[in-house]
C-alpha positions in Angstrom: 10.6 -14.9 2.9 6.6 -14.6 2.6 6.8 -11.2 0.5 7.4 -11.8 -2.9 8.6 -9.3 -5.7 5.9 -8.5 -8.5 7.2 -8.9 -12.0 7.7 -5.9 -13.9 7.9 -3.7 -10.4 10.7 -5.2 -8.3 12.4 -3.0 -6.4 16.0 -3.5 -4.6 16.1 -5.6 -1.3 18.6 -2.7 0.3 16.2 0.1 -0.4 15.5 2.0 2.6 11.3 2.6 2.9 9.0 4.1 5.3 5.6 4.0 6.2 4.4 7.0 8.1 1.3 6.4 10.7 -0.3 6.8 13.6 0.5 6.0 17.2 -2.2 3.6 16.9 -1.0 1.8 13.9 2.2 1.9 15.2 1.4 -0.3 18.4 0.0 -2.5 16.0 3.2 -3.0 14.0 5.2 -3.4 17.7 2.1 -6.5 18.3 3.5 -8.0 15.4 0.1 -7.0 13.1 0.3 -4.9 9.9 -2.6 -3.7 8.4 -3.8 -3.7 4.9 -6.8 -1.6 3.5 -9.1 -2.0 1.1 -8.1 -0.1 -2.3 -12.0 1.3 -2.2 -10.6 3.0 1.4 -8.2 5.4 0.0 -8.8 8.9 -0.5 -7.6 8.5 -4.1 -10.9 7.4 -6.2 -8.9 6.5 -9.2 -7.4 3.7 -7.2 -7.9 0.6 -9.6 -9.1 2.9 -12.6 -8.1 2.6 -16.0 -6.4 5.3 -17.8 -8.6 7.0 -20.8 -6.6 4.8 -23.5 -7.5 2.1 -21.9 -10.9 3.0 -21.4 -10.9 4.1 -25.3 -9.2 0.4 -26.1 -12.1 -1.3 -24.5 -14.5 0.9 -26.2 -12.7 0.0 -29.9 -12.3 -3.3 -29.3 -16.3 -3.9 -28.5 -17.4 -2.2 -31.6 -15.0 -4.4 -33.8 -16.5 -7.5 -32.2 -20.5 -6.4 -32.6 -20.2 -3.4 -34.8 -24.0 -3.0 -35.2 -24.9 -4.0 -31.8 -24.5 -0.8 -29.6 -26.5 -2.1 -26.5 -24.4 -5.1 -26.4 -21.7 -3.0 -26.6 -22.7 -1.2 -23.5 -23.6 -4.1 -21.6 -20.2 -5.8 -21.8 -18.6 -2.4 -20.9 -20.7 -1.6 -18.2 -20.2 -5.7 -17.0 -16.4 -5.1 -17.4 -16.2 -1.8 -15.7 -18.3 -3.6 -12.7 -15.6 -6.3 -12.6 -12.8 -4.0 -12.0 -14.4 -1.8 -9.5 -15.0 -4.9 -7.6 -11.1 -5.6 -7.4 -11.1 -2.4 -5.3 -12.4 -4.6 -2.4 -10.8 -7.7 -3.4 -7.4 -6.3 -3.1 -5.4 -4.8 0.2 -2.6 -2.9 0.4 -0.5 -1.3 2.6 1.7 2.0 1.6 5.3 2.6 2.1 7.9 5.5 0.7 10.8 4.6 -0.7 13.0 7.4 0.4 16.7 8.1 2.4 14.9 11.0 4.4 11.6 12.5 5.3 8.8 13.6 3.9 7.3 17.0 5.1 4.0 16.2 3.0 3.8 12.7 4.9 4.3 14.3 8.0 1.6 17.0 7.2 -0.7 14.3 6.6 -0.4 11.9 9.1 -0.3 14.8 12.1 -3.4 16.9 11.0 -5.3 15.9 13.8 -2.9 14.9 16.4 1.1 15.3 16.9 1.4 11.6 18.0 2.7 10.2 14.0 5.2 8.0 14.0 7.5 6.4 11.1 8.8 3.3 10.5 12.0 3.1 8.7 12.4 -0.6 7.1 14.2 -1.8 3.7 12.2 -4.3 1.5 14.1 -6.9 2.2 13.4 -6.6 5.9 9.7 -5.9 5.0 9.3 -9.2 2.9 11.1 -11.5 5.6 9.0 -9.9 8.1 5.7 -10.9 6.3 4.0 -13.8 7.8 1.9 -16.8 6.1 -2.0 -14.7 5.4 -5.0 -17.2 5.2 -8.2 -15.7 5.6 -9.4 -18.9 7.4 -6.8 -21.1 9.2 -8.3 -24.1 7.4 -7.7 -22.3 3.6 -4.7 -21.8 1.5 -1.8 -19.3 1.9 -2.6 -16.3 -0.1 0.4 -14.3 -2.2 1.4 -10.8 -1.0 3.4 -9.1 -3.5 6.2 -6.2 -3.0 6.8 -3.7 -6.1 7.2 -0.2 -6.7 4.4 1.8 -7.5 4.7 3.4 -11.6 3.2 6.6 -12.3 1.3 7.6 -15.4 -0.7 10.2 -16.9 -4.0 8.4 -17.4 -5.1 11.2 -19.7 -2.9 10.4 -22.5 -0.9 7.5 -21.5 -2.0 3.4 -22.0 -2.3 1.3 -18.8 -0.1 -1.1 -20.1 -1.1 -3.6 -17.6 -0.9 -7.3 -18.0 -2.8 -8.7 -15.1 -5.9 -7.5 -13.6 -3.2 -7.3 -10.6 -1.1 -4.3 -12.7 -3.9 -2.0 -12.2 -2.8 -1.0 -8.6 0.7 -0.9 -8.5 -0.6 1.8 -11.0 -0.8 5.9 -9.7 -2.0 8.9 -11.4 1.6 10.7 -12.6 0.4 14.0 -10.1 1.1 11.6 -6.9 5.0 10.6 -8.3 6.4 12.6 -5.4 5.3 9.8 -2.7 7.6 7.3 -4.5 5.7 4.3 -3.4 6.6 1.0 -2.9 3.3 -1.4 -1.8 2.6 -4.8 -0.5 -0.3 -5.7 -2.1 -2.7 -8.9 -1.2 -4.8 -10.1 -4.0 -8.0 -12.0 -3.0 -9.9 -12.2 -6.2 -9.0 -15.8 -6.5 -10.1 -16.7 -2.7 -13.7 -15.2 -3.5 -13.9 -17.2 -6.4 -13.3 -20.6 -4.8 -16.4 -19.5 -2.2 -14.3 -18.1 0.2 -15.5 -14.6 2.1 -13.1 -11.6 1.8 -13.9 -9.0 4.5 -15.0 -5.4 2.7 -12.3 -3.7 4.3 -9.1 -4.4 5.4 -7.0 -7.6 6.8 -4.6 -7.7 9.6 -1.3 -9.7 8.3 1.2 -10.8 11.2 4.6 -9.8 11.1 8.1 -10.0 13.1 8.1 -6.6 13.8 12.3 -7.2 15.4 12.7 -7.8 11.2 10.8 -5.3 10.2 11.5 -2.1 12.6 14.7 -0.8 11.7 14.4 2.9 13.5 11.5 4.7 14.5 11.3 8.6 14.0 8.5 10.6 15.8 7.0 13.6 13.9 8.4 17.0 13.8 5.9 18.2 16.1 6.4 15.5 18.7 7.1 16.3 22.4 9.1 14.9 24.5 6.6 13.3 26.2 5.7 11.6 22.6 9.1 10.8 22.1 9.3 8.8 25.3 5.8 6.8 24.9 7.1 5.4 21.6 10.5 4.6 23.4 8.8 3.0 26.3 6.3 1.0 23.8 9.3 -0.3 21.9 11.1 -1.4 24.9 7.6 -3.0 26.2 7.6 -4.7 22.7 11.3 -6.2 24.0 12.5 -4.5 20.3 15.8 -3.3 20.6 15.0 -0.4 17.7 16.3 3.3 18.3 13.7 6.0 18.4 14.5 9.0 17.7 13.3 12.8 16.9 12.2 14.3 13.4 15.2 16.2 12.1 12.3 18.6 10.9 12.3 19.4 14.5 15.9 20.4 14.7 16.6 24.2 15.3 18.0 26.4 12.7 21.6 27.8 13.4 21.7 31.3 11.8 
């Protein structure tokens, strides 16, 4: 098992999760690739923020340490802040939902521009089996990827409680709670400090995409003709997984 759970946000091997995507992505998962974004590529900007205790901590804390010094003070904020906006490219994650049925919002989102979305339906424990050994280089060391269930705060009033830099993005503003998230996260601070190059954007990690696809739902606004490209894709894949329609799509009996 490459996946491993992250302290303080384990979540239950048997939980049922889904990642919602498109086609594309999708025939990525079936070549056995999963792909991991950059925290700086997601819509959210507060992605890696602190809350506004934590902010007011840091503030505190620098005026206790050089009280009479107030463009030192800035300096080591403005330094700090730097540090932590840099994590936001150092660290790639890929989303899931931890839910027993779908999402209407995730469907909205992932069919804007074309009807062709497609979920995966998984369980964690399938998810962190499926995860293969990630090395940026063949030549350099395995690197972590950690499971755990996103926590949602109201960064207005609440403290970040955090204890690792890591803490910060298994972190959400309390107004995204109704996406439940679970994420894998990849950490490469430590690689780019031993000299090793991190792309800006995201990674591809391999997978076993027979451990990881469980069922495959196409979106409510799927055609048949959808329906049967992702069947004949999973059966070119030589996965044995089930595909079937959005119950979205079912029709109302009156």
């Amino acid at each position: 098992m490459t996946g491993r759970d992250y302290p303080g946000f384990d979540i239950g091997d048997d939980t049922v999760i889904w990642r919602y995507q498109t086609f594309d992505r999708f025939q990525c998962v079936l070549d056995g690739r999963l792909y991991f974004a950059a925290a700086h590529q997601f819509d959210d900007s507060f992605e890696g923020a602190v809350t506004d205790a934590e902010r007011a901590a840091r503030v505190a804390a620098q005026a206790r340490l050089f009280p009479t010094e107030r463009s030192l003070q800035a300096s080591i904020l403005e330094r700090m802040s730097a540090a932590f906006g840099e994590l936001r490219r150092l660290t790639k994650i890929n989303c899931w939902q931890a839910t027993t049925h779908e999402n209407v919002a995730m469907w909205e989102r992932y069919t804007r521009s074309s009807p062709t979305g497609i979920a995966v339906k998984s369980t964690v424990g399938s998810v962190k089996r499926a995860l293969r050994e990630f090395r940026l280089r063949p030549e350099y060391g395995e690197e972590p990827i950690y499971v755990g269930r996103v926590k949602y705060l109201d960064y207005a009033v609440e403290p970040l409680g955090a204890h690792s830099m890591l803490d910060i993005f298994f972190r959400k503003r309390v107004e995204y709670r109704d996406e439940s998230e679970v994420r894998l996260v990849l950490p490469l601070r430590g690689a780019e400090e031993f000299g090793v190059p991190v792309p800006r954007d995201g990674v591809i990690v391999d997978i076993d995409a027979r451990t990881l696809v469980h069922e495959v739902v196409t979106a409510p606004n799927a055609s048949d003709a959808d329906v049967t490209v992702a069947r004949n894709a999973l059966a070119a894949a030589g996965l044995g997984s089930s595909v079937v329609p959005s119950r979205l799509a079912s029709p109302p009996i009156y």
